[in-house]
Every structure is written in structure tokens, then in C-alpha cells.
LUMVEX-651700 format. One record per residue (C-alpha): residue number from 1; residue in one letter; y, z, x. Coordinates in nm, 2 decimals. Layout:
residues N
<num:NUM | residu:A | Y:Y | Z:Z | X:X>
...
end
This chain:
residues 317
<num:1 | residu:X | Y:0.25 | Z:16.06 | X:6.95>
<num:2 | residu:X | Y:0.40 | Z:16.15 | X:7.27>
<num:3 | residu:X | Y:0.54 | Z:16.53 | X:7.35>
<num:4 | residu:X | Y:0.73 | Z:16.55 | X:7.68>
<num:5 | residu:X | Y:0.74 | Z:16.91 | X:7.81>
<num:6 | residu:X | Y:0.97 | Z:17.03 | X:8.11>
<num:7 | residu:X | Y:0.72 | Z:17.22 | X:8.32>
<num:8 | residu:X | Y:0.99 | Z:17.37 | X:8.54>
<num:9 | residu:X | Y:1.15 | Z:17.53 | X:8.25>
<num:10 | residu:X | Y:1.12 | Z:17.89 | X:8.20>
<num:11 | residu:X | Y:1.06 | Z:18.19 | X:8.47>
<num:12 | residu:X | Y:0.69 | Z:18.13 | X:8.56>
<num:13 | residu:X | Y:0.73 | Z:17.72 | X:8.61>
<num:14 | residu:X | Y:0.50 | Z:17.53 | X:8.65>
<num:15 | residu:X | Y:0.22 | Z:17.75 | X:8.68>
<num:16 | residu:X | Y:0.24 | Z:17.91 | X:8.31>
<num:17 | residu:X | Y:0.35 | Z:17.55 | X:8.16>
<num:18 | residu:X | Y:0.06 | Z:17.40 | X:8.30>
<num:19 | residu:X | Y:-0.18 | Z:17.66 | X:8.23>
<num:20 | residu:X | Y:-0.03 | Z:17.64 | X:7.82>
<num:21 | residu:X | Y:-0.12 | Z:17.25 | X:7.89>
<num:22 | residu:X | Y:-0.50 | Z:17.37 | X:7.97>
<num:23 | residu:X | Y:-0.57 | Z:17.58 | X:7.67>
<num:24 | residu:X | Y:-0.37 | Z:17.33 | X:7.45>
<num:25 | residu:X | Y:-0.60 | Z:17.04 | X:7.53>
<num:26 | residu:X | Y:-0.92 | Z:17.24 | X:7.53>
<num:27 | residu:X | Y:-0.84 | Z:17.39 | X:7.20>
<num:28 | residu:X | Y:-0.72 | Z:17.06 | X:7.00>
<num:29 | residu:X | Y:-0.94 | Z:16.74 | X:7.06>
<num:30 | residu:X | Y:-0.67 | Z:16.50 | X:6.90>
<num:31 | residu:X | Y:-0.65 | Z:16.19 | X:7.13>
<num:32 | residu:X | Y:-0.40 | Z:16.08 | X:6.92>
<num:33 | residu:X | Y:-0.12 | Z:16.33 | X:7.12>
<num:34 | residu:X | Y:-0.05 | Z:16.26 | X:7.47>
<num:35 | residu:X | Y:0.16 | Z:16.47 | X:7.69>
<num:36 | residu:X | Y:0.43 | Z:16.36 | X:7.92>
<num:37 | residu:X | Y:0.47 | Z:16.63 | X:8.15>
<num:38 | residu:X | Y:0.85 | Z:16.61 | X:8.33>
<num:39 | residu:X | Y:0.87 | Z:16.82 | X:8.66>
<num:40 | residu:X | Y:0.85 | Z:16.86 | X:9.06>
<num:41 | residu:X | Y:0.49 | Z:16.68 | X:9.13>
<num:42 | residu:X | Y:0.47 | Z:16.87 | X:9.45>
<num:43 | residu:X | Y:0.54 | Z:17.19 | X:9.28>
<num:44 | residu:X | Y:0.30 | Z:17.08 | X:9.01>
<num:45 | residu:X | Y:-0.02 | Z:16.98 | X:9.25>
<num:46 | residu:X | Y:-0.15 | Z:17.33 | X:9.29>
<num:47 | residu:X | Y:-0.23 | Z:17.32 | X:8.88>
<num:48 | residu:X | Y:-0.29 | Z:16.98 | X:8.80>
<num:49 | residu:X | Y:-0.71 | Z:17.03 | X:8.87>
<num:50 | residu:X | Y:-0.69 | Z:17.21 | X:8.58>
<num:51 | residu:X | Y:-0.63 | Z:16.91 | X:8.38>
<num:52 | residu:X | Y:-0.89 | Z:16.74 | X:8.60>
<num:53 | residu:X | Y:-1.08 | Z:16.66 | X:8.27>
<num:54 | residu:X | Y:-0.80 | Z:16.59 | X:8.06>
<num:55 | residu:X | Y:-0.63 | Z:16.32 | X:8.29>
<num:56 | residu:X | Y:-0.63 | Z:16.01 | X:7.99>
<num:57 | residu:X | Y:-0.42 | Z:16.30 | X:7.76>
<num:58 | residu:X | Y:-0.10 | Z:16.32 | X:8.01>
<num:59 | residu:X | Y:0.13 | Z:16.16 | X:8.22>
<num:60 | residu:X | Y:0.29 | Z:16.35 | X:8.52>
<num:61 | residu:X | Y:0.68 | Z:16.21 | X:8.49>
<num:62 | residu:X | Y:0.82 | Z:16.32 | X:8.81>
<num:63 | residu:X | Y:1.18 | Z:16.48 | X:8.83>
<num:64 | residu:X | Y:1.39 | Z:16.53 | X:9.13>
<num:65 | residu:X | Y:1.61 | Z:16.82 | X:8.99>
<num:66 | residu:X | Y:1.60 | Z:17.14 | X:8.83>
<num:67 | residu:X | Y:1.85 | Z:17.37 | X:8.61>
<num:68 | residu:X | Y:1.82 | Z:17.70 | X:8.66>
<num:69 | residu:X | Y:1.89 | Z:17.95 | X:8.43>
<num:70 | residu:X | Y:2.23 | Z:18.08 | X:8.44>
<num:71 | residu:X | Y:2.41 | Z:17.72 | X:8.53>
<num:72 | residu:X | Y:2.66 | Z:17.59 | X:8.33>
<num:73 | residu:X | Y:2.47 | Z:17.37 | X:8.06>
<num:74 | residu:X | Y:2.72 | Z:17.05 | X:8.03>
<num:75 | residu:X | Y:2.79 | Z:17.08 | X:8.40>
<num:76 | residu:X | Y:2.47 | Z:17.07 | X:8.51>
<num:77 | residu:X | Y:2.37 | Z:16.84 | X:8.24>
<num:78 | residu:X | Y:2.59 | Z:16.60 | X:8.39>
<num:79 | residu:X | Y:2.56 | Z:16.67 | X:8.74>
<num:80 | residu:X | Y:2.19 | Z:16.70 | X:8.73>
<num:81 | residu:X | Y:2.05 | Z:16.38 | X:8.57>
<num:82 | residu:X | Y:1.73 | Z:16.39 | X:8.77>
<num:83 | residu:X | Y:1.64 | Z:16.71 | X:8.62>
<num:84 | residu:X | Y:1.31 | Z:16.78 | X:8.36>
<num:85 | residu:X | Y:1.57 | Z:16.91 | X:8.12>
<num:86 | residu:X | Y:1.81 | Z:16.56 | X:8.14>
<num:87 | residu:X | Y:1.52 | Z:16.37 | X:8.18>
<num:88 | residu:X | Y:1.33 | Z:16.47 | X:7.87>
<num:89 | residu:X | Y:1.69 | Z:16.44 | X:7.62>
<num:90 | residu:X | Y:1.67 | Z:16.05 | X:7.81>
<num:91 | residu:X | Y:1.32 | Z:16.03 | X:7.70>
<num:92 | residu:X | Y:1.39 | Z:16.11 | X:7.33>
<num:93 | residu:X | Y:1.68 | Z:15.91 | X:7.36>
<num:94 | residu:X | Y:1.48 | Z:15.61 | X:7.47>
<num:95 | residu:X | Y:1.23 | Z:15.64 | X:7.23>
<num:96 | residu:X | Y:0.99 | Z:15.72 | X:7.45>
<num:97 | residu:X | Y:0.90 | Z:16.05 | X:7.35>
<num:98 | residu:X | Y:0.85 | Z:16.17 | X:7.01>
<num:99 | residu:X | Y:0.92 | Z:16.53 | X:7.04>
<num:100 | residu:X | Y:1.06 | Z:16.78 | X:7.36>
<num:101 | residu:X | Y:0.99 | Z:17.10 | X:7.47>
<num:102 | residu:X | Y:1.14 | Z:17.38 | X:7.74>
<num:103 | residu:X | Y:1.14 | Z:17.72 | X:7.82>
<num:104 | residu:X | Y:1.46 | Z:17.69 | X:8.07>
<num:105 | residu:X | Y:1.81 | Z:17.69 | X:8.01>
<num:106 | residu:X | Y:1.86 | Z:17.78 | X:7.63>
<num:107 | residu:X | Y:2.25 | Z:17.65 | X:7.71>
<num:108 | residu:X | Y:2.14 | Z:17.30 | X:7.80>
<num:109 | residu:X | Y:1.89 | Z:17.26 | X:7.58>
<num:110 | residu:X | Y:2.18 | Z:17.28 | X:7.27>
<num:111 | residu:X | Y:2.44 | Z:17.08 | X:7.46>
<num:112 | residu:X | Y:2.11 | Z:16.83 | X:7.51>
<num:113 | residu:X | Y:2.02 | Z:16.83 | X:7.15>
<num:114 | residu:X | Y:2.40 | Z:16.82 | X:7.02>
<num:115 | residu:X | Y:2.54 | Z:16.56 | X:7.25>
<num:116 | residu:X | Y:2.22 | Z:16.34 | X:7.35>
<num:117 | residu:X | Y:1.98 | Z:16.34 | X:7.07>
<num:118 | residu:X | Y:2.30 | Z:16.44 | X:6.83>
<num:119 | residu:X | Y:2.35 | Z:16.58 | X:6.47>
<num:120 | residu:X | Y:2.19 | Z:16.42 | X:6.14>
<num:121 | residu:X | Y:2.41 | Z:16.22 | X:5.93>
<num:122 | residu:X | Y:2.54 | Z:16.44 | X:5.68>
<num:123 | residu:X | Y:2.49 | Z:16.81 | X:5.88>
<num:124 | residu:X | Y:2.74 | Z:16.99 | X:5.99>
<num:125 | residu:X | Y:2.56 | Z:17.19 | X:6.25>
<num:126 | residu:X | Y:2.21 | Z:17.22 | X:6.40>
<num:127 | residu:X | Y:2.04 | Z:17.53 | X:6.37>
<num:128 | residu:X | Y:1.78 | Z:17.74 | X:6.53>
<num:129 | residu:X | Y:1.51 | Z:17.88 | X:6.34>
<num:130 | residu:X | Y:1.23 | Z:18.15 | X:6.40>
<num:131 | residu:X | Y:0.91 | Z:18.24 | X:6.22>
<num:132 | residu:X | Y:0.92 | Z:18.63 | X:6.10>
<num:133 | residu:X | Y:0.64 | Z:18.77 | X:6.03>
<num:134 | residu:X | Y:0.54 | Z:18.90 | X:5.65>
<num:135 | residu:X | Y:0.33 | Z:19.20 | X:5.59>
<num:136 | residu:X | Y:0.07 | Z:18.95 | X:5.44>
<num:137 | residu:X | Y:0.01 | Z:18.74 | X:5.73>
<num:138 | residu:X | Y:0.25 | Z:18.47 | X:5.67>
<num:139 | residu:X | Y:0.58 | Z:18.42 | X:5.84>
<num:140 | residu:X | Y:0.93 | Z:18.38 | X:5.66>
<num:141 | residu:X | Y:1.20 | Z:18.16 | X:5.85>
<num:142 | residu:X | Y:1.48 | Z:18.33 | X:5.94>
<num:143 | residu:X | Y:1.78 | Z:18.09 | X:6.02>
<num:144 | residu:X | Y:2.02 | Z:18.10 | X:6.24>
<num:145 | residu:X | Y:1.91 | Z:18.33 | X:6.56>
<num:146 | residu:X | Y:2.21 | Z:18.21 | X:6.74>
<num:147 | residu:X | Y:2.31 | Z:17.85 | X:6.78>
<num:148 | residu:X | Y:2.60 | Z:17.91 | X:6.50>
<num:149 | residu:X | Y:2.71 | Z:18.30 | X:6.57>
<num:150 | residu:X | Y:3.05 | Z:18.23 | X:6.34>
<num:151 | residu:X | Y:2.95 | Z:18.04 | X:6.04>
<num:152 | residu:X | Y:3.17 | Z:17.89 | X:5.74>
<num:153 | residu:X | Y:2.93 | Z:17.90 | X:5.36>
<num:154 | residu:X | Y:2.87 | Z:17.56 | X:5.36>
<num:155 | residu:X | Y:2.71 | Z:17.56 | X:5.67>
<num:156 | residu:X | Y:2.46 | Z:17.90 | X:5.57>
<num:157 | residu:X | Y:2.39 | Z:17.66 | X:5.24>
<num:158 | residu:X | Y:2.28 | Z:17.35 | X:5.50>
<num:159 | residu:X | Y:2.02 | Z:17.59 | X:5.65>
<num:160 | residu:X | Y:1.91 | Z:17.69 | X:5.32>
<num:161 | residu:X | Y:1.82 | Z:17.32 | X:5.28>
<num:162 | residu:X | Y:1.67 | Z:17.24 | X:5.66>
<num:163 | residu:X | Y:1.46 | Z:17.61 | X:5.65>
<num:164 | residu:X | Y:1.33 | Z:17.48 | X:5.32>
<num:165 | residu:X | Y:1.26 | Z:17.17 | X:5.39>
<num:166 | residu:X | Y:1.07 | Z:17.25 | X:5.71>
<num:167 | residu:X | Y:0.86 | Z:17.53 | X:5.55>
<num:168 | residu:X | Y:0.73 | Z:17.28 | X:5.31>
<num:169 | residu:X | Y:0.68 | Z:17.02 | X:5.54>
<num:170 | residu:X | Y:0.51 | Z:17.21 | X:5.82>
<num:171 | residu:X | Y:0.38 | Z:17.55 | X:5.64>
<num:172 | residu:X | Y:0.33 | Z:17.40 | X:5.34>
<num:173 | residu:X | Y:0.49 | Z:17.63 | X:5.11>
<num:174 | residu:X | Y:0.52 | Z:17.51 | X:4.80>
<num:175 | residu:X | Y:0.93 | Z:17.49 | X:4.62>
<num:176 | residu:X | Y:1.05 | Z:17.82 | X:4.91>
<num:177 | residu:X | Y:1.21 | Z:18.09 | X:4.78>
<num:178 | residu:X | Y:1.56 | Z:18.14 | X:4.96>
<num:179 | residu:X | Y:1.68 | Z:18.45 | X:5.04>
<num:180 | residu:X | Y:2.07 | Z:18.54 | X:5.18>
<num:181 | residu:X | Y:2.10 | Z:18.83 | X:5.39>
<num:182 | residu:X | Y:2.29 | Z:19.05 | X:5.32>
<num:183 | residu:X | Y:2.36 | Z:19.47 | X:5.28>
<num:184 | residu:X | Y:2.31 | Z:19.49 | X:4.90>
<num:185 | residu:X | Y:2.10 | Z:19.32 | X:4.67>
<num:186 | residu:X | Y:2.39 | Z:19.26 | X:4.35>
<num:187 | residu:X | Y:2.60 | Z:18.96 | X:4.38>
<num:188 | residu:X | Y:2.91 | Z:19.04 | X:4.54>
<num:189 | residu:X | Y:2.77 | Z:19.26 | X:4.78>
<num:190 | residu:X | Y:2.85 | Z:19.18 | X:5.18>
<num:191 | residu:X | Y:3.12 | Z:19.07 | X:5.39>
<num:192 | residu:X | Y:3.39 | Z:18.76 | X:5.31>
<num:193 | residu:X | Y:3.10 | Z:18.45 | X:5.44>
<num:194 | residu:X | Y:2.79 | Z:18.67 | X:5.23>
<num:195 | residu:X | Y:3.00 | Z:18.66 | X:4.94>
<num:196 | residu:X | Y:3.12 | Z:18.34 | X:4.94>
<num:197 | residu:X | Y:2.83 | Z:18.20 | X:5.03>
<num:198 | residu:X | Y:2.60 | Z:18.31 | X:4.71>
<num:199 | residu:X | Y:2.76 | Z:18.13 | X:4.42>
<num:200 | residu:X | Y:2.72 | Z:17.82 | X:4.63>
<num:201 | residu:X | Y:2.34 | Z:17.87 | X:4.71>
<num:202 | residu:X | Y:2.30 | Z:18.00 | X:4.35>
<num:203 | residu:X | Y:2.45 | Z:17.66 | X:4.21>
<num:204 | residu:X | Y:2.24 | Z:17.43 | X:4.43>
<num:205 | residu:X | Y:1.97 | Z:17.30 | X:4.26>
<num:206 | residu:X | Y:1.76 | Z:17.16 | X:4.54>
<num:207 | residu:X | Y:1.66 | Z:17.51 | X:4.65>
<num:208 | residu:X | Y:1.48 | Z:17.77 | X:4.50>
<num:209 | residu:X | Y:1.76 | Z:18.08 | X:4.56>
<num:210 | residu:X | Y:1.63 | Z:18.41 | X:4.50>
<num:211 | residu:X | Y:1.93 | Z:18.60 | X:4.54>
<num:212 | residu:X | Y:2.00 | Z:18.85 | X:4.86>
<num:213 | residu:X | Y:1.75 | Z:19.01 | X:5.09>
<num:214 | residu:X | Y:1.82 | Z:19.34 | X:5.24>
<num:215 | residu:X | Y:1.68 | Z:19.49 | X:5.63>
<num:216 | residu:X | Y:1.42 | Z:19.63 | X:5.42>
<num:217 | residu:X | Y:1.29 | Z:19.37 | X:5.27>
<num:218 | residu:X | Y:1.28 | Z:19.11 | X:5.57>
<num:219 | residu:X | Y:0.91 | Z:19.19 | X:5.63>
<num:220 | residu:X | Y:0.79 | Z:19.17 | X:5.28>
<num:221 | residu:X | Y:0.73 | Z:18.85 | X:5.09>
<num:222 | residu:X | Y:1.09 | Z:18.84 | X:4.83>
<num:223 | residu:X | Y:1.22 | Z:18.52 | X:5.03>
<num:224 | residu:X | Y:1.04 | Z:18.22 | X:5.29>
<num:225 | residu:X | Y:1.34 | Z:18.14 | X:5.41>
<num:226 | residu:X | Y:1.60 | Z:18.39 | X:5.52>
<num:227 | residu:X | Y:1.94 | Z:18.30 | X:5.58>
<num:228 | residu:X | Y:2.22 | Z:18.44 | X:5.79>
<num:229 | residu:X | Y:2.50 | Z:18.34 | X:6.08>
<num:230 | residu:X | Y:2.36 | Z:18.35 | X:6.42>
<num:231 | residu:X | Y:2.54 | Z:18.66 | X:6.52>
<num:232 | residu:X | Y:2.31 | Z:18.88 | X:6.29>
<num:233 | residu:X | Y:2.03 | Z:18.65 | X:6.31>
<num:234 | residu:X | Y:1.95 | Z:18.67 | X:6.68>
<num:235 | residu:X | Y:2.04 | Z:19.06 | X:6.65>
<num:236 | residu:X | Y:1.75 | Z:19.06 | X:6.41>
<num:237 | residu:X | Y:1.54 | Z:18.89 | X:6.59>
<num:238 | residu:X | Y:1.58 | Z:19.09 | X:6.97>
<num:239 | residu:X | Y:1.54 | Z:19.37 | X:6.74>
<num:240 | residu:X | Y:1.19 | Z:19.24 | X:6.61>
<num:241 | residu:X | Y:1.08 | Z:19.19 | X:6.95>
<num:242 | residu:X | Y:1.19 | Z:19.51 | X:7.10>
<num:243 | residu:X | Y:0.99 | Z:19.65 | X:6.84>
<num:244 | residu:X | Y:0.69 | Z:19.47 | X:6.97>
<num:245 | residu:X | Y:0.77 | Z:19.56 | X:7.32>
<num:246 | residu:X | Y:0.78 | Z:19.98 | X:7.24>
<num:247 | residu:X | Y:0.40 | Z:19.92 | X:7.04>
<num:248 | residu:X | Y:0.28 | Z:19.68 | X:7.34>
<num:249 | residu:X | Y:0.40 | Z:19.96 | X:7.61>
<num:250 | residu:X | Y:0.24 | Z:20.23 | X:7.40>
<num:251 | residu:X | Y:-0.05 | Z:20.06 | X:7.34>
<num:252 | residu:X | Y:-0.06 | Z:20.13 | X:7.00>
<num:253 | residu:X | Y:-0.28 | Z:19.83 | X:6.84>
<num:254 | residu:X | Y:-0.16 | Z:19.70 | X:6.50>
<num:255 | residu:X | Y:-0.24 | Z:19.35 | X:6.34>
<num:256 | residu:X | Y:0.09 | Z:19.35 | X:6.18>
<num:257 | residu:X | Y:0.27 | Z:19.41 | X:6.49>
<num:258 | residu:X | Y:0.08 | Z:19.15 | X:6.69>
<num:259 | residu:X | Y:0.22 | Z:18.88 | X:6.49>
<num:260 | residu:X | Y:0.59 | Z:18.99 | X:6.63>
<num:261 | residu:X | Y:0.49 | Z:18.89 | X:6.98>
<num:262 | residu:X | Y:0.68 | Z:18.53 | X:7.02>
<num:263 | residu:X | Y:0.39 | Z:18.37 | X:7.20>
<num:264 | residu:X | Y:0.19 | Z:18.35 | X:6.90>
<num:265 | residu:X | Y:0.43 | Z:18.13 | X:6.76>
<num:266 | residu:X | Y:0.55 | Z:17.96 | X:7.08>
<num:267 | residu:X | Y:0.91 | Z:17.85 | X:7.02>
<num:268 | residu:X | Y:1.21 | Z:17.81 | X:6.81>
<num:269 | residu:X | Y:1.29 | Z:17.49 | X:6.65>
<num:270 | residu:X | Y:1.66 | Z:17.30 | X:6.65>
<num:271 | residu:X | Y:1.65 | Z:17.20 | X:6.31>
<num:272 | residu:X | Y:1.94 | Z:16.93 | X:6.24>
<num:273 | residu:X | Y:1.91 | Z:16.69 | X:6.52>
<num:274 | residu:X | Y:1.76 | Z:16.32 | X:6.53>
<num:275 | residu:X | Y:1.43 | Z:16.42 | X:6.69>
<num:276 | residu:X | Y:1.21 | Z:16.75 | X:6.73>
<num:277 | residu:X | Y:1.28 | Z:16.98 | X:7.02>
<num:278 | residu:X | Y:1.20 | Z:17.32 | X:7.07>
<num:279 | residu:X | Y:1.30 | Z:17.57 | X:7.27>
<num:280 | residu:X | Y:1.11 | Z:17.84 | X:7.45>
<num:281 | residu:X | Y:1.14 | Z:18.18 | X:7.57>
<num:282 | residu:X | Y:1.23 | Z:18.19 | X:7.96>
<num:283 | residu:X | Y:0.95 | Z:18.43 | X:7.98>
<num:284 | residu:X | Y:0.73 | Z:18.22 | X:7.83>
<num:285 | residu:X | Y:0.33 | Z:18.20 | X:7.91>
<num:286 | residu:X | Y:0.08 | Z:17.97 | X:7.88>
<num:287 | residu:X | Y:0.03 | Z:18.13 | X:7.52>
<num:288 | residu:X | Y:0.29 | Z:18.04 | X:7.44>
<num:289 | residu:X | Y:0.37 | Z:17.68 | X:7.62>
<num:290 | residu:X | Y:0.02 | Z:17.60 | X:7.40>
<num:291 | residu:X | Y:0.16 | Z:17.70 | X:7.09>
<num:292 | residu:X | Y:0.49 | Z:17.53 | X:7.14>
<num:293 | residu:X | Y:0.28 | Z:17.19 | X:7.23>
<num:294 | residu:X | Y:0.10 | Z:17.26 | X:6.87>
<num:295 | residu:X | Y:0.44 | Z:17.33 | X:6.70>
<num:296 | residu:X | Y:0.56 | Z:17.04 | X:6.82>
<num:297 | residu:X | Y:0.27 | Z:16.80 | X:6.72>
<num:298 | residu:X | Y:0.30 | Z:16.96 | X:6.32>
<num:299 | residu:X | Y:0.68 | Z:16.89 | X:6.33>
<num:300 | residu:X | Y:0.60 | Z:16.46 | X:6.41>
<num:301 | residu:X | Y:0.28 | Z:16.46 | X:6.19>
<num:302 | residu:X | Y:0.49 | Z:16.65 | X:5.88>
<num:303 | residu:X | Y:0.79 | Z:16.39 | X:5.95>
<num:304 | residu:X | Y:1.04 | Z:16.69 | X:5.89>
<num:305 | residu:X | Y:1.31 | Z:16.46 | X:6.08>
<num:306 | residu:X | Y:1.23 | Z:16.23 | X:5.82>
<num:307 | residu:X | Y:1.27 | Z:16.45 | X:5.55>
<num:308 | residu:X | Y:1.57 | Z:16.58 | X:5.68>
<num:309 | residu:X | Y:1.74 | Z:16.22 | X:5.70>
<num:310 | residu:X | Y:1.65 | Z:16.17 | X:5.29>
<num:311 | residu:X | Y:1.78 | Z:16.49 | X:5.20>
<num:312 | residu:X | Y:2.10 | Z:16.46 | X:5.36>
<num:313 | residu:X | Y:2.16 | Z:16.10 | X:5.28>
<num:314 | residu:X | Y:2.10 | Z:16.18 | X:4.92>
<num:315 | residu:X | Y:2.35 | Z:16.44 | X:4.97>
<num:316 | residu:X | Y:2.62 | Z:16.18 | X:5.05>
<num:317 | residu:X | Y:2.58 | Z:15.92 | X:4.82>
end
């Protein structure tokens, strides 16, 4: 398979993306995954002898352009087609990648994903999705962290389906238990989307609904997937890391809170679109560029596009 990854994207390009590239190869022998690494090659030549033994497992695709972080996503998109971001959404458009990856502008990469490699038949909207960790070393999905911040209950019902389907695929959870957010456990608890929404997950059989899932329960292991709108999603999730952050700068050490550090996990998924891309934080490190590679590789191996596509279709017939 082939994974292109900007490696001007984020705040520490290339350096950090490179360095992720290192411990990647050095810690997954698979021949079978070859990296095609989009970005400035004079900015990159300062790294690149640290892939001095790895030079069969990547190609350096060189880019002329970069979009920083606080452009305008479809403008730049447009105006920039020589940059790692524009170049990659080509590549997956052209078949000639398999999966992409970037830790720079979280904008474009959505406009990318929406408009070049483009929604599923059958999906109403992508969504982003991010591990969580459990209190017994496993991770729930919580879906959306802010793609979709205003949601309608068929579209929460959609990522019921895509977080389950994934966690299958690439966890390998056997039949996920879905959980809704919400501020009560009874039915009818919540605002107008949170109480609208339940009947409809309750009456779909191809999920496993377990009813809502409270703050207090996010951690614990009552759903595998958890799902909200984006709004409260991506609150939930800054929130997580803060937490992480306070512990980190206090040094307190805790195995539980270790797993809230992003890095471990790498990057967030678009789950929806035609082919696998994942975004990255923009102060991503080589932890977590590695990581992301790793993600990346499960997601073409599992086939979850694939999956995706015979769910939905069945869904239409």
C-alpha cells in the first residue's frame, strides 16, 4: 500500500514529520507499506539521512507550496495547487495513494476530503472521530469532535453506523455497544436533537444501542462508540486533553492519564469519505506522525472504506 504524508504540515515541519517517519519504519518491518512523502525537498534534506537505511520504503514527492495555518482552506486550496496538502487530495484522487495524512491546516484538510476525495454514496456528512480512553486500557470512539458542530438525528444515527463499523473493523470489537450523549440516562432526557435522536438509534437494528451515556460515564466501559454533534464533541475532547496537560505540567504520573496524551494515538480519522485520511494535531511530534502512519496502514488493511461503501449501499436499496 502506499501512504502519502505532508511533511510540511503541522508546527514543527519537517523535522518532527520526518523524525515520526524514522521511528515508524524502525518499529514496523512491513515492506508491503511504502511512504510517499509530499514536501519542500530543500527543507527536507537536513532529515532525510535519517532514512538513509530505509531509502527502498519512501518516495520524496516534492511540492512547491505550502498552506499555513490560518489561510483560508478553499482559497488556498485553489490558489495553492503545488502545495503537500493539494498535492496529497491529487494523489488519492489519482489512485496513487491509498491513504493521506497531515498535521497542517485542519480547514483544508475537510474542504480536501469533502470536495476532492468527496462523501460516500448514501452519507450525509463525514465525520471526525477520536479514540477516548477507557479506565481499562481500551479506547471508546467518540464521534463528532467537530466537523458537524450543528447536527440534524439522522446524521448522529450515520455516525452511530461509521464509529461502529470502524471499531470493528480496525479495533476489532466484536457487535459495539452505542452509546448517545446526553445529560440523563432515561429516554427523553436532553435537548430537542438528543431526544429526537434516541428512538431512531433505538429502532436501528444494525447497531447495538445501549441507550445514553452521561460525563460520568465517558471513561468507563457502558458504550465503544459515543455519539454527539461536534459542538460538544470537540468541547469534550479539549477538555480531555487539558486534563492531560494540568497532570503532565505537575508531573503527576498515572497510566490512565497517559493514554489521554493524543500522540499515542496519532490522529483523528474523517470517517465518510472515499478514501482514508487523517488529520493531525498542528503540534504534532514524531510520536505522533508514527502513530498516525500506523493508523493509517490498519484503516487500508481493515478495508473500513470498503465496509463503509456495503453498509451504506444496503442502506439505499
Amino acid at each position: 500500500m502506499k501512504i502519502a504524508l505532508d511533511i510540511m504540515g503541522g508546527d514543527y515541519a519537517p523535522a518532527e514529520a520526518l523524525q515520526g517517519v524514522q521511528q515508524y519504519f524502525m518499529q514496523h518491518d512491513d515492506p508491503s507499506v511504502h511512504l510517499l512523502l509530499i514536501g519542500d525537498e530543500q527543507a527536507a534534506a537536513p532529515y532525510l539521512p535519517l532514512l538513509e537505511s530505509f531509502r527502498d520504503r519512501y518516495t520524496l514527492v516534492p511540492s512547491t507550496q505550502v498552506i499555513g495555518m490560518h489561510e483560508h482552506p478553499t482559497k488556498a486550496l485553489k490558489e495553492k495547487p503545488g502545495s503537500s496538502i493539494a498535492m496529497g487530495f491529487g494523489m488519492l484522487q489519482m489512485q496513487k495513494a491509498d491513504a493521506f495524512i497531515s498535521a497542517g491546516n485542519t480547514g483544508a484538510m475537510m474542504v480536501g476530503a469533502m470536495y476532492s476525495v468527496k462523501t460516500i454514496e448514501g452519507i450525509l456528512r463525514p465525520t471526525i472521530a477520536s479514540p477516548v480512553p477507557k479506565t481499562d486500557g481500551r479506547y471508546n470512539l467518540l464521534l463528532d469532535v467537530g466537523a458537524n458542530a450543528d447536527c440534524k438525528p439522522e446524521h448522529l444515527v450515520q455516525f452511530a453506523q461509521l464509529g461502529s463499523l470502524y471499531v470493528n473493523a480496525v479495533w476489532g470489537y466484536e457487535n459495539p455497544k452505542v452509546g448517545l450523549i446526553n445529560l440523563g440516562e432515561e429516554e427523553g432526557k436532553g435537548n430537542l436533537l438528543a431526544q429526537a435522536t434516541f428512538p431512531l438509534l433505538k429502532e436501528n437494528t444494525r447497531i447495538n444501542f445501549v441507550g445514553n451515556v452521561e460525563g460520568r460515564d465517558m471513561f468507563k466501559d457502558k458504550a465503544d462508540v459515543l455519539v454527539c454533534e461536534g459542538f460538544v464533541g470537540n468541547v469534550t475532547l479539549k477538555m480531555a486533553e487539558s486534563i492531560y496537560h494540568i497532570f503532565h505540567e505537575r508531573n503527576v504520573q498515572d497510566d490512565f492519564m497517559d493514554h489521554f496524551n493524543y500522540e499515542v494515538y496519532g490522529g483523528t480519522p474523517i470517517l465518510g469519505i472515499n478514501s482514508p485520511v487523517i488529520i493531525g494535531h498542528g503540534i504534532s511530534h514524531a510520536l505522533a506522525f508514527n502513530n498516525m502512519i500506523h493508523v493509517a496502514a490498519r484503516i487500508v488493511t481493515a478495508d473500513v472504506i470498503g465496509a463503509f461503501k456495503r453498509h451504506f449501499a444496503q442502506a439505499t436499496v
